[in-house]
C-alpha positions as CSV (number, residue, x, y, z in Angstrom):
1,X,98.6,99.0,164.7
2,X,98.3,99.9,161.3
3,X,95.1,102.0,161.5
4,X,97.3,103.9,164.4
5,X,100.2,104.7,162.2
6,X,98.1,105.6,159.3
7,X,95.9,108.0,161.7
8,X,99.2,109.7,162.7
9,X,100.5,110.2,159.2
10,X,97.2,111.5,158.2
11,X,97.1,114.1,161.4
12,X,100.2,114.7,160.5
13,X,99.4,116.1,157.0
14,X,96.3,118.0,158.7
15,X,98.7,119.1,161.4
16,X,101.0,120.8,158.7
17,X,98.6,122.1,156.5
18,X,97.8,125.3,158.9
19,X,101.8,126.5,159.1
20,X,102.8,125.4,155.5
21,X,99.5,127.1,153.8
22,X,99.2,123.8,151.9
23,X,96.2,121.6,151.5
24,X,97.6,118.4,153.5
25,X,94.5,116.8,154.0
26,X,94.0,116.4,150.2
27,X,97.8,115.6,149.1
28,X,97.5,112.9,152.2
29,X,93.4,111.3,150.8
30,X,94.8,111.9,146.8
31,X,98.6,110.1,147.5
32,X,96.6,107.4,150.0
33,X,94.4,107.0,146.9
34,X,97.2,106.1,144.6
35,X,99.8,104.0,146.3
36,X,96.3,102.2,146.7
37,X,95.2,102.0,142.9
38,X,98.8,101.2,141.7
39,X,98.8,98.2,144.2
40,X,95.0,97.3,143.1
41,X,96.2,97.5,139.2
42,X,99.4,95.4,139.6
43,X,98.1,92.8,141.8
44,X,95.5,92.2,139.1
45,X,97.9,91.8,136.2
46,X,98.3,88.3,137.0
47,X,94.4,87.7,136.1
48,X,95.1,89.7,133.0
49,X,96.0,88.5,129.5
50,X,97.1,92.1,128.6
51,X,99.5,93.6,131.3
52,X,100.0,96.8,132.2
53,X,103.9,97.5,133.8
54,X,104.8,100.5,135.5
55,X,105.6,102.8,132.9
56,X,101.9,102.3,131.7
57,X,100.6,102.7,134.8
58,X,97.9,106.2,134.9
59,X,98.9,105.6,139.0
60,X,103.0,105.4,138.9
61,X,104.5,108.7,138.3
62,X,108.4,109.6,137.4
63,X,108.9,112.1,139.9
64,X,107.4,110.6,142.9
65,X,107.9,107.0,142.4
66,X,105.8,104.2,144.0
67,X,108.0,101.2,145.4
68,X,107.7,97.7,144.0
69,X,108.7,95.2,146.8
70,X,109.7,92.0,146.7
71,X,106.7,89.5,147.2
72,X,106.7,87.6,150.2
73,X,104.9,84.9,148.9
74,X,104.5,83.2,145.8
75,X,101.1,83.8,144.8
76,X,100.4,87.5,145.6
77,X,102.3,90.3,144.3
78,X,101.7,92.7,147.1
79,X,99.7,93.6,150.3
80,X,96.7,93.9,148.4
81,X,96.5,90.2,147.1
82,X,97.8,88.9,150.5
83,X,94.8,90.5,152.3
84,X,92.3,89.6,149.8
85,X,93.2,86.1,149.7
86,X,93.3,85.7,153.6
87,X,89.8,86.8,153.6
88,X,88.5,84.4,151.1
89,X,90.5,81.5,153.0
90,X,88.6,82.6,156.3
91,X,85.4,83.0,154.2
92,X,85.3,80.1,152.5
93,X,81.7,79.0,151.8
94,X,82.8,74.9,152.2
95,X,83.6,75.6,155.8
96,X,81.8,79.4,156.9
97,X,78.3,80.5,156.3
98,X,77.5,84.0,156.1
99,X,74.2,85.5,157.9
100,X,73.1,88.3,156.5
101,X,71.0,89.4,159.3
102,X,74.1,89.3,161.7
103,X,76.8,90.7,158.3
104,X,78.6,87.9,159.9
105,X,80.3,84.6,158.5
106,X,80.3,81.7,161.2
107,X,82.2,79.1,161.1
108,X,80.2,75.6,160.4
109,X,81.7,73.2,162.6
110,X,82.1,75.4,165.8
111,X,79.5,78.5,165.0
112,X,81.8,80.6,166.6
113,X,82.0,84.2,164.2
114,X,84.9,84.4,162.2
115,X,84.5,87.8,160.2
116,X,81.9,90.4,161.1
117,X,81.6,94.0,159.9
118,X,84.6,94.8,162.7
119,X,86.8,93.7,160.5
120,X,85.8,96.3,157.2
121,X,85.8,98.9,160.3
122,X,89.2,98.1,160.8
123,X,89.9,97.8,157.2
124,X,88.5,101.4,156.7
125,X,90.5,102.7,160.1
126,X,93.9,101.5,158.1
127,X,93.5,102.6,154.7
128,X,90.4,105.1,155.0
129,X,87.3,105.0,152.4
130,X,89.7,104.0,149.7
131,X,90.5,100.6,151.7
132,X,86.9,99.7,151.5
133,X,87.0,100.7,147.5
134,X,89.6,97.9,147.0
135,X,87.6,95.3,147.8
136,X,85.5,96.5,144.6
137,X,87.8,97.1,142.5
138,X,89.7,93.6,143.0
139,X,86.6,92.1,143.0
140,X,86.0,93.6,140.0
141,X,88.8,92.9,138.1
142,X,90.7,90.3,139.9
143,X,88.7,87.5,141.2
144,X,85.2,87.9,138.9
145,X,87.9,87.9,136.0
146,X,88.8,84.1,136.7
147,X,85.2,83.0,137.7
148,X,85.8,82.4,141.9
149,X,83.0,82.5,143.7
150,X,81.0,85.4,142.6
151,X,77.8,85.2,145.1
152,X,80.2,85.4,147.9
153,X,81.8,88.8,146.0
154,X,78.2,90.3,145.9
155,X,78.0,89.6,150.1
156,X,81.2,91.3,150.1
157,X,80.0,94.3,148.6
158,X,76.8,94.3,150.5
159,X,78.9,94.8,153.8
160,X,81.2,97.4,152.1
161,X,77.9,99.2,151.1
162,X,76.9,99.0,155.0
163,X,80.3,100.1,156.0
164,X,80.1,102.9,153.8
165,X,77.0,104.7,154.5
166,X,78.1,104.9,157.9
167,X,78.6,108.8,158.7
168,X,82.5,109.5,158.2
169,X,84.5,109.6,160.9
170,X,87.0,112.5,162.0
């Protein structure tokens, strides 16, 4: 549902781009890319000893403001914790394995798959290449800052490396 509504917005901007004589495309991929980054760079001020507020921010900008919202629960500060945290819950290496051959993790008990490459496809139908780059940025900064589970982070990026190379879609 949310790659759908993205798709259209992004259409949208292509769409508008041939009777406005603007270049939608790239105002849709560079805006996409910030409301992104900002989300990336405030959910990881809670791993930081230095924070960095909104006025600081290279990503917020004073005439067209990003929205803060309310966090819905009481560890994440946005959509971009939320979804990095329900995929390390699903992952987790005391009850999932990961097979590399398959870029699948299985569950142990059952062995039925619980995350394959589907789910970065869908990932990357929602928020585009610069979905995909989140994962390596919160990685980065995030989750390697406070020691969790690194190996599992490198898998991670192993699969967004596969997703990646993938010829783009239009």
């Amino acid at each position: 549902q949310v790659a759908a509504t993205m798709g259209g917005f992004r259409r949208s901007f292509e769409y508008i781009q041939d009777y406005v004589n603007i270049y939608g495309l790239k105002i849709w991929q560079e805006e996409v890319s910030r409301i992104i980054n900002y989300n990336v760079e405030q959910e990881c001020n809670s791993f930081l000893r230095t924070k960095i507020y909104d006025w600081q921010s290279v990503y917020q900008s004073t005439a067209i403001r990003i929205p803060r919202y309310q966090p819905v629960d009481a560890v994440s500060v946005n959509f971009v914790g939320r979804l990095a945290r329900e995929i390390m819950r699903i992952t987790d290496t005391s009850s999932t394995s990961y097979v590399e051959q398959m870029g699948t993790w299985y569950d142990n008990r059952t062995r039925h798959e619980v995350v394959s490459p589907k789910v970065f496809e869908q990932l990357e139908l929602a928020l585009g290449a610069f979905g995909l780059a989140l994962w390596t940025k919160v990685s980065r900064k995030c989750w390697l800052i406070s020691r969790r589970k690194s190996s599992l982070w490198k898998v991670f990026e192993s699969v967004l490396s596969n997703c990646t190379s993938k010829p783009a879609r239009s």
